[in-house]
C-alpha positions, 0 to 999 in steps of 0.5 A: 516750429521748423524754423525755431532754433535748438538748444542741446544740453547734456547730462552730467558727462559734459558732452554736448556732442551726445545730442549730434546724432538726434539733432542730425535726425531731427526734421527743422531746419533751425540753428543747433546749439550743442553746449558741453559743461567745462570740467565735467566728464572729459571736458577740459576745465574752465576757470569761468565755471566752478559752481551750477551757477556758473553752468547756469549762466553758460548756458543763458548766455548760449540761449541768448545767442539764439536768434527768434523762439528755441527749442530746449532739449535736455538730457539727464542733470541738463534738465535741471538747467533747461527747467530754470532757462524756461523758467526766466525766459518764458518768452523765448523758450517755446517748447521743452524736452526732457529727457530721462531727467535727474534733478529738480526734485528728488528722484529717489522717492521714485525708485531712483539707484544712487548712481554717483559711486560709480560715474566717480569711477569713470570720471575721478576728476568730477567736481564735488558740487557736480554731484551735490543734489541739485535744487528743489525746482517744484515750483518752476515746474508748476510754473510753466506754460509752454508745451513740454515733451518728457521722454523716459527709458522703460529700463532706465534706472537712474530716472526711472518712468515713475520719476517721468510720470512725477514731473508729468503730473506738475507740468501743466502741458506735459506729454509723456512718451516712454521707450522701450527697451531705453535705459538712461542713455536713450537718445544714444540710444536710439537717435532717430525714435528720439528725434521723430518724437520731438518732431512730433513734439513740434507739429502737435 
């Protein structure tokens, strides 16, 4: 696994650059792709992007840039995307991380804050469809067979680990790690504890 190239999809803040410091952490010595999101957080907007289908196909068409197997890591509303491109391109996603992930199924049920009043706040530029619930991906996420990684805040209250140990329990090969003291923004956070259990992630 330390060839396969990597994928960085963020939250909804847009940034790919969020994802440096873990990658930078990270021991394989495959391509990095760092995908930011045209319009969303400070991002410049982009006409080719108005809708999560367009989010979507950005971030297939950087996947298909890739050379040989990938690695998807996905923080937060970027796990929403990482789901799907497993999801269609099983042959060449070979693993999966998801971090502290917001969407796919309703993470209220697990004990989720509504977090949407206050990103407004700090982002009053951000798209109504950016924060429109995203889709119902149960059967996606029973439908994986590749090896995937879920790592959770213990002190996350947008993703609780309640929400981790939902999606532990439909993913056929899911391992779960939580971090202590983490809150939604673990892999900020803590960059290199992130980055060592993917590695771990990789070789198992």
């Amino acid at each position: 696994m330390s060839q396969a190239s990597f994928l960085f999809l963020p939250g909804l803040t847009g940034d790919g650059n969020f994802w440096r410091p873990v990658a930078e952490h990270l021991t394989g010595s495959g391509a990095r792709s760092f995908v930011s999101y045209p319009g969303l957080g400070a991002q410049p907007a982009s006409p080719s992007v108005n809708s999560p289908a367009d989010l979507l196909t950005l971030a297939e068409t950087r996947l298909l840039e890739l050379d040989g197997s990938v690695v998807v890591v996905a923080q937060s509303m970027g796990g929403i995307l990482g789901v799907q491109l497993a999801h269609r391109h099983p042959e060449r996603i070979s693993r999966l991380v998801l971090v502290a992930t917001s969407g796919g199924f309703d993470v209220q049920r697990h004990g989720a804050v509504d977090w949407r009043d206050d990103f407004v706040e700090r982002f009053p530029r951000t798209p109504r469809w950016a924060l429109d619930p995203g889709p119902d991906l149960t059967s996606a996420l029973k439908g994986l067979r590749m090896p995937v990684l879920l790592i959770w805040g213990d002190r996350d209250e947008i993703s609780p680990p309640a929400a981790g140990e939902h999606l532990a329990s439909l993913i056929p090969q899911a391992t779960m790690q939580v971090v202590p003291e983490g809150d939604h923004g673990l892999a900020g956070q803590f960059p290199d504890q992130v980055a060592a259990l993917i590695d771990d992630f990789l070789v198992a």
